[in-house]
C-alpha positions as CSV (number, residue, x, y, z in Angstrom):
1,X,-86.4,-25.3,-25.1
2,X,-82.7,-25.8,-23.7
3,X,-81.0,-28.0,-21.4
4,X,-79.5,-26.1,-18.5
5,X,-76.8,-26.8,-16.3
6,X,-79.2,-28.2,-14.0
7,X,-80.2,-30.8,-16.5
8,X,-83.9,-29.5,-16.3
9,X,-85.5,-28.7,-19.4
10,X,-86.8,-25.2,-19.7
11,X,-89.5,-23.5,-22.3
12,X,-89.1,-20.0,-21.4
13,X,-92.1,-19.1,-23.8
14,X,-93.9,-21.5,-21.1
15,X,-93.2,-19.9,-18.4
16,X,-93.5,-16.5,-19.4
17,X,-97.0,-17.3,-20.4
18,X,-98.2,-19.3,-16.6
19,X,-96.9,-15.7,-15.3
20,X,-98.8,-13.8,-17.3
21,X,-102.0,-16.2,-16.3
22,X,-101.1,-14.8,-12.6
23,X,-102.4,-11.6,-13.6
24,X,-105.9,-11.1,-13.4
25,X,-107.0,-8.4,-15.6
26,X,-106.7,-8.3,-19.3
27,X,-105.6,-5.3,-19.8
28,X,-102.7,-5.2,-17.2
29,X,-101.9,-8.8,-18.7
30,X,-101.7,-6.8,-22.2
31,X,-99.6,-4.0,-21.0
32,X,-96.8,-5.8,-19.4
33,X,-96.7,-8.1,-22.7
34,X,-96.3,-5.2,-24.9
35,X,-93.5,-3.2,-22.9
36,X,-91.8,-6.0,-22.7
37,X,-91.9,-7.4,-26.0
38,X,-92.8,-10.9,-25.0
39,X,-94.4,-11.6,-28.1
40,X,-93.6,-9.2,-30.4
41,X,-91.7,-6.0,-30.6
42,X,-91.3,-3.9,-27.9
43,X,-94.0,-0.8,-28.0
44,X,-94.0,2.5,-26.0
45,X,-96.2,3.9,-23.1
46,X,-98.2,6.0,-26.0
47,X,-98.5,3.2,-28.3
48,X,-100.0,0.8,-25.6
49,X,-102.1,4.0,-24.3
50,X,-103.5,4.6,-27.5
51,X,-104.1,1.1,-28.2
52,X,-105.9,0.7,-24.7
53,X,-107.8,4.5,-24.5
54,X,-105.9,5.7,-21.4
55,X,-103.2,8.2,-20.9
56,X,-99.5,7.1,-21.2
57,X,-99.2,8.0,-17.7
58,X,-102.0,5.6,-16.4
59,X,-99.9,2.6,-18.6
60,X,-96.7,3.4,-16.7
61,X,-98.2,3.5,-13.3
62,X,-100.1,-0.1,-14.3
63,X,-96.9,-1.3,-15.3
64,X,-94.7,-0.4,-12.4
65,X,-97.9,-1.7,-10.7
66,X,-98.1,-4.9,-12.0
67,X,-94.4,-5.6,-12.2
68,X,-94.2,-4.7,-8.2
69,X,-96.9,-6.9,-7.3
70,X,-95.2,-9.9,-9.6
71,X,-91.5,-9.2,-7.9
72,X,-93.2,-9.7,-4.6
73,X,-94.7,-12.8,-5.7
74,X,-91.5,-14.1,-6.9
75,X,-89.5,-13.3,-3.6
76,X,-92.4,-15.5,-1.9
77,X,-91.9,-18.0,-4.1
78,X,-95.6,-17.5,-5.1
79,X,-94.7,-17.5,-9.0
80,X,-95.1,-20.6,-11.0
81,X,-91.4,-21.8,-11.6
82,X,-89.7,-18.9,-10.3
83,X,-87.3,-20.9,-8.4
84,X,-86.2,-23.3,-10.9
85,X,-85.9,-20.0,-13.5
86,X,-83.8,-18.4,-10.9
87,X,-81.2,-21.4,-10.6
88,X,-80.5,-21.7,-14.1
89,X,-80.4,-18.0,-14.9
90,X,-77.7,-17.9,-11.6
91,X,-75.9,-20.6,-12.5
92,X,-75.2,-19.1,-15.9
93,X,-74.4,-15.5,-14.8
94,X,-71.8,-17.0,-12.3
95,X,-70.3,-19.3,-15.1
96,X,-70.2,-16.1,-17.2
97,X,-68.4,-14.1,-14.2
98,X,-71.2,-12.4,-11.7
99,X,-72.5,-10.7,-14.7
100,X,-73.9,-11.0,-18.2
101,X,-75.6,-9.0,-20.9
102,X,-79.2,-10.2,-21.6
103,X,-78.2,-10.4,-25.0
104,X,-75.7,-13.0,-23.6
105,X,-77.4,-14.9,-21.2
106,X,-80.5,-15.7,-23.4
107,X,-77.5,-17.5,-25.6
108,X,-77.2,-19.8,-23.4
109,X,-80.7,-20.2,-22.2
110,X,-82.6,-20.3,-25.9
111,X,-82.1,-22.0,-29.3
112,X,-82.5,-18.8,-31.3
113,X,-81.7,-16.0,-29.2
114,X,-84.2,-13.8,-31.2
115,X,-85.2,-10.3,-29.5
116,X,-88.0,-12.0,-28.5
117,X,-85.4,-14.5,-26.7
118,X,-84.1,-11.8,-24.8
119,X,-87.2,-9.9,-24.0
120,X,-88.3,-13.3,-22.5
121,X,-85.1,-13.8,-20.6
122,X,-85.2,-9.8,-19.2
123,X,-88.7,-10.2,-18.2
124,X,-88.3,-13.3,-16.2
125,X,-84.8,-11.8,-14.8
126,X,-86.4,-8.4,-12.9
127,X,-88.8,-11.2,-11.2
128,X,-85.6,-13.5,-9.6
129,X,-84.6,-12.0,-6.4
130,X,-81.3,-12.9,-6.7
131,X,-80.4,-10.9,-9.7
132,X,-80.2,-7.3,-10.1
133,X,-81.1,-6.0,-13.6
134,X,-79.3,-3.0,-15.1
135,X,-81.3,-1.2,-17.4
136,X,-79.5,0.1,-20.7
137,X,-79.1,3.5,-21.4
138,X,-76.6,5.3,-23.2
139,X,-73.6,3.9,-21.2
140,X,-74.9,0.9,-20.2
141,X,-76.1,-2.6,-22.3
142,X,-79.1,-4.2,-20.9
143,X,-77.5,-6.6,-18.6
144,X,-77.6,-8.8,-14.9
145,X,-75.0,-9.6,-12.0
146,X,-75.6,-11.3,-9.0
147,X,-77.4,-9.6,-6.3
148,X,-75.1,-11.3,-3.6
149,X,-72.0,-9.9,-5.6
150,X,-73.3,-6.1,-6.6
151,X,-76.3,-4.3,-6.1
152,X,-77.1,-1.9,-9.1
153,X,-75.1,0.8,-8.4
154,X,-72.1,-1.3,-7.4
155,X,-71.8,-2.5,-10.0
156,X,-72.1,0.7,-11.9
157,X,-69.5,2.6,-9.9
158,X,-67.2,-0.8,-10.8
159,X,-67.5,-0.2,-14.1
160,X,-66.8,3.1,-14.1
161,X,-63.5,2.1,-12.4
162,X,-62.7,-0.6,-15.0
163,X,-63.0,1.8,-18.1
164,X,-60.8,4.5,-15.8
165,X,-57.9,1.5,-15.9
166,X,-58.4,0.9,-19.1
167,X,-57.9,5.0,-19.8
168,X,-54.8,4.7,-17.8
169,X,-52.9,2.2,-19.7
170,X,-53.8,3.7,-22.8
171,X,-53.8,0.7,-25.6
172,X,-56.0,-2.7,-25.8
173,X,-54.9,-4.6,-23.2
174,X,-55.9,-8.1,-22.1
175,X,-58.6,-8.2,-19.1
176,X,-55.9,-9.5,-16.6
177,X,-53.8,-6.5,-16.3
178,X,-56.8,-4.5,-15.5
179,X,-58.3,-6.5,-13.1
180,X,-54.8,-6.8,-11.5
181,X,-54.8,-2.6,-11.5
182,X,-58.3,-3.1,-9.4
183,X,-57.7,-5.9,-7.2
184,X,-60.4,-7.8,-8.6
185,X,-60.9,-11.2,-10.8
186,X,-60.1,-11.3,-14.2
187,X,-63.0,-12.9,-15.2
188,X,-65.8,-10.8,-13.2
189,X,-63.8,-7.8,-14.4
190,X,-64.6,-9.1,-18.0
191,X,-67.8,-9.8,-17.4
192,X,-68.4,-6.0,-16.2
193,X,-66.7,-4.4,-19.1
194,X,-68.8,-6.2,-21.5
195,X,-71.6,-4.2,-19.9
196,X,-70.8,-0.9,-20.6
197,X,-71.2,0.6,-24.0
198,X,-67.7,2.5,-23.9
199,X,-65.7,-0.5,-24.2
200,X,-65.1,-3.2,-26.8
201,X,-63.0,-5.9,-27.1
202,X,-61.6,-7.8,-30.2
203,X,-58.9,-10.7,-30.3
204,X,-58.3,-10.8,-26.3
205,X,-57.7,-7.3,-26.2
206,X,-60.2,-4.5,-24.4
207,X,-60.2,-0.8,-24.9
208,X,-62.3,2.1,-25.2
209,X,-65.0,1.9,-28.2
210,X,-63.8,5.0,-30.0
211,X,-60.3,2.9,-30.3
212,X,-60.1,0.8,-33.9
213,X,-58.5,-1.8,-32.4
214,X,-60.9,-3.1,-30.7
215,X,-63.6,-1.9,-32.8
216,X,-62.7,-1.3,-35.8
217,X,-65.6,0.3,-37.8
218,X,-64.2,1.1,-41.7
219,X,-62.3,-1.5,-44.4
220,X,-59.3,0.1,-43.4
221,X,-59.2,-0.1,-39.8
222,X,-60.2,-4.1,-40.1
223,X,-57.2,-4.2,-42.7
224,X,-55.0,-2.9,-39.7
225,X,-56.2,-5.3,-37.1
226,X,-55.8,-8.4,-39.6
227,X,-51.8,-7.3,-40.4
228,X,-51.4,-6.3,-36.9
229,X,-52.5,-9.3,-35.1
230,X,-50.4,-11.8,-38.5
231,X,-47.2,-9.8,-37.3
232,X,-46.1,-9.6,-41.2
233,X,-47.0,-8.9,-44.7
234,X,-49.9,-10.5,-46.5
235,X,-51.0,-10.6,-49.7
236,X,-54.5,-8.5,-50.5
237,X,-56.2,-11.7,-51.5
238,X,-55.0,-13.1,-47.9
239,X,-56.4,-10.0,-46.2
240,X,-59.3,-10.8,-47.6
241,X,-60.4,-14.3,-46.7
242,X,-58.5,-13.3,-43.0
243,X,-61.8,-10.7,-42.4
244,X,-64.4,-12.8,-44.3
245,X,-63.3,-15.2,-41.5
246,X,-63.1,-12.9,-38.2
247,X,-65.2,-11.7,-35.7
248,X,-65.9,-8.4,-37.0
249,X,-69.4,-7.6,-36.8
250,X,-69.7,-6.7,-40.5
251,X,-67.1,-8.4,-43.1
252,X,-69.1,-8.5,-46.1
253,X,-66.5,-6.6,-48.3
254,X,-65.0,-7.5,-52.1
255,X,-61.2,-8.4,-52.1
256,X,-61.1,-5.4,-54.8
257,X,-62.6,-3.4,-52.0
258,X,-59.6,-4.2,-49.7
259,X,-57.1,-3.3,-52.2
260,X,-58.3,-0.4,-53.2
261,X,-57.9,1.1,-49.7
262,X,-54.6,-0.7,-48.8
263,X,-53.8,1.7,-52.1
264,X,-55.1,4.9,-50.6
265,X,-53.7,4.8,-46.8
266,X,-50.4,5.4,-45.9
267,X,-50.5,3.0,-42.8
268,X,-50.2,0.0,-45.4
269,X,-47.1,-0.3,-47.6
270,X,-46.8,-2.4,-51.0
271,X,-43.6,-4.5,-50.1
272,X,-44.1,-7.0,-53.2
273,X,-46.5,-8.0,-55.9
274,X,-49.9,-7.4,-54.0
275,X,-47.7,-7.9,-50.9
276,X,-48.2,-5.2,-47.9
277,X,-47.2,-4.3,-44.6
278,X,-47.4,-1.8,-42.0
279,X,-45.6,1.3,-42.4
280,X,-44.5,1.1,-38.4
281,X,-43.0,-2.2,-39.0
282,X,-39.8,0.1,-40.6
283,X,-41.3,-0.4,-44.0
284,X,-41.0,2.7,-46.4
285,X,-42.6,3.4,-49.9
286,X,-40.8,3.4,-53.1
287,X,-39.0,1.0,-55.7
288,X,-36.7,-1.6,-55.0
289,X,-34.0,1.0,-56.5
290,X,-35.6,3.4,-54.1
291,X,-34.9,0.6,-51.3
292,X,-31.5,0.1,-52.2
293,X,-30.7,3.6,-52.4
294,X,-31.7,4.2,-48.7
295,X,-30.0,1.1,-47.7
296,X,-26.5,2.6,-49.0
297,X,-27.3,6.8,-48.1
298,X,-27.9,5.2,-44.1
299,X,-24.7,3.2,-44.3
300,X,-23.0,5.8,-45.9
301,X,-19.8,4.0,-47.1
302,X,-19.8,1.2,-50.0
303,X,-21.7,-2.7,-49.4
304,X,-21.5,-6.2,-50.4
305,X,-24.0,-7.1,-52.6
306,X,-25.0,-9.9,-50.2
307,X,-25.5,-7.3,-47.4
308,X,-27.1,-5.2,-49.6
309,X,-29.8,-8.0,-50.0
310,X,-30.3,-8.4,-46.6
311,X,-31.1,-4.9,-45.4
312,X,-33.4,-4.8,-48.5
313,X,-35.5,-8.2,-47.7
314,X,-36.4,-6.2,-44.6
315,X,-38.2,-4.1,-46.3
316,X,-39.4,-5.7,-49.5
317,X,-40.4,-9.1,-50.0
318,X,-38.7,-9.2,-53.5
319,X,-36.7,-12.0,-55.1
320,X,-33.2,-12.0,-54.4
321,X,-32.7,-12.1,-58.0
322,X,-34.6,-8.7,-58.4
323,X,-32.3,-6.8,-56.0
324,X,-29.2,-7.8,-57.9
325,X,-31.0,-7.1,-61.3
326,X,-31.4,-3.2,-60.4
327,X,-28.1,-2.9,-58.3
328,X,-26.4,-3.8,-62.2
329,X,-28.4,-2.2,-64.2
330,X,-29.9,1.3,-62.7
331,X,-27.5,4.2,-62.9
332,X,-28.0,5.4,-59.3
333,X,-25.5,2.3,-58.4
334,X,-21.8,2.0,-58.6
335,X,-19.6,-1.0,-58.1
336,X,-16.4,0.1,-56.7
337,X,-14.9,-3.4,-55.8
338,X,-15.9,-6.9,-56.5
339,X,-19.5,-7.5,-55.5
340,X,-19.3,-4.1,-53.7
341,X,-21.7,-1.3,-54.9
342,X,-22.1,2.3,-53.5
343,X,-24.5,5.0,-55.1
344,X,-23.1,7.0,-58.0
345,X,-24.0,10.1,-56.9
346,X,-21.3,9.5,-53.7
C-alpha cells in the first residue's frame, strides 16, 4: 500500500483482485490474469492456450472480450473502486507532466515497483477512462497521458515531433529549448520524450539514444560524460568513485578498469600523475619537455621562464618546479638571456 496525493490509502493488489471477482467465468478470470502478469510473469496467447486446451486465437478474442466488457464497466462507474483508482493515477500523470511511463507511475503508486507493480498499475490504467494507454513496441515504452490532453495518436505524432527538434539541434540539450522550438511546455514535452525509446537523457540533457552522452553504454563513454560534465582533469581514482556514484544504469566497474581504458583512447590525455583530461580541452600528448617544446615552436621567438610556466600549466598539471627542472637540464632548451629560454634547435 501507498499514500496518494489524495490522502487515500490504496492496495493495488486489492483492487486488482475485486476486478477480477467481476468476472464470472474461471477461465476468462485466468486469462486476463496471465496476459497481464498480475500475479506472475507475463505469458503469451500459446502459453495460456495450451494451458487452457483452446487455440491461441480463441484466448485473444476472450481477452479483447473480457477487457471490452471491463472498460465499459469502468466508464459506468460499475467497477469496484474505479473512480478513486482513476484520481490517483490522474493526479500523478499530471504532476509528472500529462504523461508517464508505467514503469514510472507505479513508482509513485507502490512500495516496490516490482514487474508485477507495473503489470498491476497497466491493468488498472486501460480500465480508467480518463487515460489513454500507449502500448510499447519498438519505438515506444509502455506508457499513459491524459485522455483530455492527447488521444493515442496525438500523442504519438508529438513525439515524433519532439525527437525531430531534438535532430535539429544536433547535441544534448536541456528539455526547455525544445519545447520552446514546439511551442509547448517544458515539462509535458519531458514527459513525452521519456516515452519514446529513441531518446535518453542523462544530467539535464536529452538526445537521441544512439548519442553517448546521454547514454552512454561502454567504460569509456561514462569516463567522457564524468570529465565532461567536472569541466577539468581528474585523477583515475576520482573518475572512479564519480561513476560508482552516478546515474548510469550499470557502474559496477574496477578503478583498474577505468584506467586501463583512459590508457587506450585518445579522447583522454595523461596531464599529470594519474591526472587526465580531454583531448578537446587543447590538451596534447607527450612529456613535459614535449610541452615545453610546443609552447616555444608556436611562439616562435625566445620566453621568460615564468611565461613558459604558464602556457605549460594549461596543459599539464605538473609542479612548477618540474617545468623549470627540464627547461635546465634537457638539451632541446637554450637560455639566451636571463631566465629566457628558446629551443636549441632554433
Amino acid at each position: 500500500m501507498t499514500e496518494t496525493s489524495t490522502e487515500v490509502r490504496i492496495n493495488i493488489e486489492a483492487v486488482v483482485n475485486e476486478i477480477l471477482d467481476t468476472i464470472d467465468k474461471e477461465r476468462e478470470r485466468e486469462i486476463i490474469a496471465r496476459r497481464f502478469g498480475l500475479f506472475d510473469r507475463r505469458e503469451t496467447l500459446e502459453q495460456i492456450g495450451e494451458l487452457l486446451g483452446i487455440t491461441r486465437e480463441r484466448v485473444r478474442q476472450l481477452e479483447k472480450a473480457v477487457v471490452s466488457r471491463l472498460k465499459t464497466l469502468g466508464e459506468q462507474g460499475k467497477l469496484p473502486r474505479i473512480d478513486t483508482i482513476e484520481t490517483a493515477f490522474m493526479e500523478h500523470v499530471q504532476k509528472m507532466g500529462s504523461g508517464a511511463r508505467i514503469s514510472d507511475l507505479s513508482a509513485k503508486l507502490t512500495d516496490a515497483n516490482t514487474r508485477t507493480d507495473q503489470a498491476r498499475v497497466l491493468f488498472l490504467a486501460q480500465l480508467c477512462p480518463q487515460l489513454v494507454v500507449i502500448e510499447e513496441n519498438d519505438y515506444f515504452h509502455q506508457g499513459v497521458v491524459l485522455a483530455s490532453e492527447y488521444s493515442e495518436k496525438a500523442a504519438k505524432d508529438q513525439i515524433t515531433k519532439i525527437i525531430d527538434a531534438i535532430k535539429k539541434i544536433g547535441e544534448p540539450t536541456p528539455i526547455e529549448p525544445v519545447a520552446t522550438a514546439l511551442k509547448s511546455d517544458a515539462n509535458k514535452t519531458a514527459a513525452l520524450a521519456s516515452l519514446s525509446k529513441q531518446l535518453a537523457t542523462l544530467n539535464g540533457r536529452w538526445g537521441l539514444i544512439k548519442w553517448p552522452m546521454v547514454n552512454p553504454k561502454n567504460i569509456r563513454d561514462k569516463i567522457y560524460v564524468i570529465l565532461y560534465e567536472n569541466g577539468k582533469h581528474m585523477h583515475f581514482s576520482e573518475i572512479s568513485e564519480a561513476i560508482k556514484d552516478s546515474d548510469f544504469k550499470r557502474k559496477d566497474v574496477t578503478t583498474q578498469a577505468i584506467h586501463n581504458e583512459l590508457i587506450k583512447d585518445k579522447r583522454f590525455v595523461l596531464v599529470g600523475r594519474g591526472i587526465y583530461a580531454l583531448k578537446e580541452w587543447g590538451y596534447k600528448k607527450g612529456t613535459v619537455a614535449d610541452v615545453i617544446s610546443d609552447v616555444l615552436r608556436k611562439a616562435g621567438e625566445p620566453l621568460h621562464r615564468d611565461e613558459i610556466v604558464k602556457r605549460v600549466l594549461k596543459n599539464r598539471y605538473v609542479k612548477e618546479t618540474t617545468i623549470l627542472l627540464n627547461l635546465q637540464g634537457k638539451k632541446q632548451f637554450k637560455r639566451v638571456a636571463k631566465a629566457t629560454y628558446t629551443l636549441a634547435e632554433e
